[in-house]
C-alpha positions in Angstrom: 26.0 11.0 -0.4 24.4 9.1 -2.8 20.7 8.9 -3.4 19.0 5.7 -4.5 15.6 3.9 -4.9 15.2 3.4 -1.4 15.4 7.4 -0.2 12.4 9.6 -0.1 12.3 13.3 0.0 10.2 14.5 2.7 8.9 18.1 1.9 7.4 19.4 5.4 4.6 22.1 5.2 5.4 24.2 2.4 2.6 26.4 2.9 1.8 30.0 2.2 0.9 30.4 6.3 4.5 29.7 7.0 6.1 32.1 4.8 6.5 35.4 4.6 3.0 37.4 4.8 1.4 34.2 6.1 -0.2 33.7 9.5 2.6 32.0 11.1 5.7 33.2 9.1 8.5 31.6 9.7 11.7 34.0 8.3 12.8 33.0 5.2 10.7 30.4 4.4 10.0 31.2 0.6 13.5 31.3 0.3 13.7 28.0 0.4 11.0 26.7 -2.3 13.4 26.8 -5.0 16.2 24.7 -3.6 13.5 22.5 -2.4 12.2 22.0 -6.2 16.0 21.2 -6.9 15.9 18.4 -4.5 12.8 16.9 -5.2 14.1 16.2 -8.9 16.6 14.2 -7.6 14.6 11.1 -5.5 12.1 9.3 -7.2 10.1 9.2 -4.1 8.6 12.3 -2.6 6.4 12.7 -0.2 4.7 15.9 1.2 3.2 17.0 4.3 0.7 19.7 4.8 -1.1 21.3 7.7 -4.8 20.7 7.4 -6.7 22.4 10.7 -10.2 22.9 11.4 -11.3 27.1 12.6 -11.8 25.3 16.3 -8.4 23.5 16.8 -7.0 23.1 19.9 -3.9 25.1 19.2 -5.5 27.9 18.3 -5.1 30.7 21.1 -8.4 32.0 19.7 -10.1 29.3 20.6 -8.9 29.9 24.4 -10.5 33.1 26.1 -7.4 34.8 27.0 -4.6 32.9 26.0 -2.2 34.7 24.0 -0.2 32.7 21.1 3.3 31.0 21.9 2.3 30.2 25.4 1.6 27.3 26.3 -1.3 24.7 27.9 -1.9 21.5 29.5 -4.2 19.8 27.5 -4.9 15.7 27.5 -2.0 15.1 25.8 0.2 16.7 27.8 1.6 20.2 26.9 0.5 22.2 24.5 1.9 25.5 21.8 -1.0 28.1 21.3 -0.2 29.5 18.0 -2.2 32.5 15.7 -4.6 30.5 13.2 -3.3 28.9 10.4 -3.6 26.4 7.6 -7.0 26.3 8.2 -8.6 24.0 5.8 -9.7 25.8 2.3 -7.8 28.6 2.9 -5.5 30.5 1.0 -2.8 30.2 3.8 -3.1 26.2 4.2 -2.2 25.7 0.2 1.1 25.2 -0.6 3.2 27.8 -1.2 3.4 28.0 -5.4 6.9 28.5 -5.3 7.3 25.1 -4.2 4.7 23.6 -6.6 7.5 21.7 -8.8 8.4 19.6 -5.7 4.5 19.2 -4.6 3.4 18.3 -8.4 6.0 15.2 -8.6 5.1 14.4 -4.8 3.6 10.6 -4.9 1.0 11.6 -1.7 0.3 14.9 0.6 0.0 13.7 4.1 -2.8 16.0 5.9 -2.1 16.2 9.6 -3.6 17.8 12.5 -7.2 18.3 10.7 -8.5 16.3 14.6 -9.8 19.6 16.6 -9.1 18.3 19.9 -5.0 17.4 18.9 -2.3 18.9 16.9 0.1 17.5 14.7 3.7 18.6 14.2 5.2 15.0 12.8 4.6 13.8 9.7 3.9 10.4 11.6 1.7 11.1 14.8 -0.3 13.4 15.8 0.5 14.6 19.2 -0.7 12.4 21.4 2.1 10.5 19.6 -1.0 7.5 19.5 -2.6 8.6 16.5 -0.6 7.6 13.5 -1.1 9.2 9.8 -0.2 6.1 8.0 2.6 7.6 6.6 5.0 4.6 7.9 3.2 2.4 6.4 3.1 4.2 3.2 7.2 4.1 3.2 7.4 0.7 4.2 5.1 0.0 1.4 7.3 2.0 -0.9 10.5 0.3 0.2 11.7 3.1 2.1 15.0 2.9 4.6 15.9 6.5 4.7 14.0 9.8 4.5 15.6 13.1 3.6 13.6 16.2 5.4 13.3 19.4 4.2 10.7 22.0 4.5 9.0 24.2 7.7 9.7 24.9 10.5 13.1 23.4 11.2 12.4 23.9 15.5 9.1 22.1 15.0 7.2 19.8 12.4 10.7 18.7 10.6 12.3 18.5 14.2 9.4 16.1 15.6 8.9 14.4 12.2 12.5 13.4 11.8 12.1 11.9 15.5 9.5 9.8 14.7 10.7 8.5 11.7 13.8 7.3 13.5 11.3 5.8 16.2 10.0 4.0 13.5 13.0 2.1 11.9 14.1 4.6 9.1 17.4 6.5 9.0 16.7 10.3 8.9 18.3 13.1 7.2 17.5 16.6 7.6 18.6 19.0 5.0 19.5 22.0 6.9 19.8 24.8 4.6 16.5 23.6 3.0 14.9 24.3 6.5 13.6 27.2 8.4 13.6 27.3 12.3 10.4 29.7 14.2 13.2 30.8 16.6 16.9 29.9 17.9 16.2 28.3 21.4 13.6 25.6 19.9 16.1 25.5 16.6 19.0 24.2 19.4 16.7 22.1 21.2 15.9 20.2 17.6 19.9 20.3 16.8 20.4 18.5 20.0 17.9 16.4 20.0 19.1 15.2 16.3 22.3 14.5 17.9 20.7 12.6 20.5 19.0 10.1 18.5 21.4 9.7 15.5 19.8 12.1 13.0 22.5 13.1 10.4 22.3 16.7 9.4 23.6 18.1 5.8 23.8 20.5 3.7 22.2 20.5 -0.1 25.3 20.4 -1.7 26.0 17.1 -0.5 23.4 16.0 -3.1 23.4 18.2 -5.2 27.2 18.4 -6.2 
């Protein structure tokens, strides 16, 4: 698969939170910086994503007298994850994880998401009450972008709902599976099928790497 000036690199919250020792570790995920760094050195265009949460987001179960996190709410826009706090703004657990700080440095933007209290963000794109928009489609049109490679954290959720949207919004979408963690194997089938659904290739590094 050849990569050329009209690709981006995605890199998907490579935070310190979602890897191991963080508040919402996701197994493996430091594993990953490096071939993530080995990526990013191939596209020109890279673009990264970070978590960027106020201490009274929605999400948080703390902030819902007792809810316990990974159940789930009705909430305006519709259903809702409770998950531990994380990537709260400032914190050591919202920067990105310094493994991964080759990829970051050469990154043209960072795209903050979900730092609106009263809605999470999983996509790169929307927010989600899939209204509010991060202008990150713009930024790719603006770019030249057709096709976006995705790599990054978690697999199951913010690459899964990321690579949908970008797809909804005219691009072709590649997820780079081995450069991806998944929070658990029902969601991490759920996103497989869905990419299937929709037209979202799937591949391994090597592919571009060689």
């Amino acid at each position: 698969m050849e990569i050329d000036a009209s690709d981006a690199l995605l890199v998907i919250d490579a935070q310190n939170d979602f890897c191991e020792g963080g508040a919402l570790a996701v197994q493996g995920g430091a594993a990953i910086m490096p071939l993530i760094n080995r990526l990013a050195e191939r596209f020109t265009t890279v673009i990264a994503t970070q978590d960027w949460h106020t201490p009274d987001q929605i999400s948080f179960a703390s902030n819902h007298a007792g809810a316990a996190p990974f159940t789930q709410i009705e909430v305006a826009y519709g259903p809702q994850m409770l998950w531990p706090d994380h990537c709260v703004q400032g914190t050591l657990g919202s920067d990105f994880h310094p493994d991964a700080a080759p990829a970051v440095n050469k990154a043209l933007a960072v795209v903050r998401k979900g730092y609106n209290p009263a809605v999470d963000s999983y996509s790169g794109f929307y927010e989600n009450d899939h209204r509010t928009a991060t202008g990150l489609a713009g930024l790719l049109r603006d770019l030249g972008v057709k096709r976006v490679f995705l790599c990054g954290l978690a697999y199951d959720y913010c690459v899964r709902f990321t690579a949908e949207d970008a797809v909804n919004e005219g691009f072709e979408a590649v997820v780079i599976e081995d450069a991806c963690r998944a929070i658990a194997p029902d969601t991490a089938a759920a996103a497989k099928a869905s990419f299937a659904t929709l037209g979202v290739t799937q591949i391994e590094a090597a592919t571009l790497l060689g």
